[in-house]
C-alpha positions in Angstrom: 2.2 16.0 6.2 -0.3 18.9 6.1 -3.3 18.1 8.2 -6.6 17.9 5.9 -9.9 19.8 6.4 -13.4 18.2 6.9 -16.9 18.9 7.7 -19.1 16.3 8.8 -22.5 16.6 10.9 -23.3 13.9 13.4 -27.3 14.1 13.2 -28.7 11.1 15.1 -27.9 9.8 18.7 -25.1 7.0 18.6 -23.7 8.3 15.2 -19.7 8.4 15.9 -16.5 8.9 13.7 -13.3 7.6 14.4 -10.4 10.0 12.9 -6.5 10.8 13.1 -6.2 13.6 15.1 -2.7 14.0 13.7 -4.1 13.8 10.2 -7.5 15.9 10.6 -8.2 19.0 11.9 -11.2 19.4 13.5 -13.3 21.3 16.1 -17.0 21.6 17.6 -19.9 24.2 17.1 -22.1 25.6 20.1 -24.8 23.3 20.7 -28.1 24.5 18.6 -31.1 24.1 21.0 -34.4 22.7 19.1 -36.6 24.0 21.9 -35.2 27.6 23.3 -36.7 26.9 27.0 -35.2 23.4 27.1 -31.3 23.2 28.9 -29.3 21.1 25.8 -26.2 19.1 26.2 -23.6 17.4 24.4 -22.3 14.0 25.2 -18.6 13.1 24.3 -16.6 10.1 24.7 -12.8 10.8 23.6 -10.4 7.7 23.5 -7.0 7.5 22.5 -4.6 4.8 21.6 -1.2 4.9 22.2 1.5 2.3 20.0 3.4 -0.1 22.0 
């Protein structure tokens, strides 16, 4: 199976998407800083399930 292609935008805090990372290829963009003389992060929880 060929792995699809998606964009999707996670605008507000607490927004999350579960996907198939065998399925769906995906990536991340720089953060974009509303205020230039602010430091900006990125907060990300990865979790993976394994079949038993």
């Amino acid at each position: 199976m060929q792995a699809q292609s998606s964009t999707m935008t996670l605008k507000n805090p607490g927004n999350f998407i579960f996907l198939n990372d065998h399925q769906i290829r995906h990536g991340v963009t720089p953060v974009a800083h509303l205020n230039p003389v602010r430091e900006g992060s990125r907060d990300t929880l990865i979790v993976m399930f394994t079949k038993i």
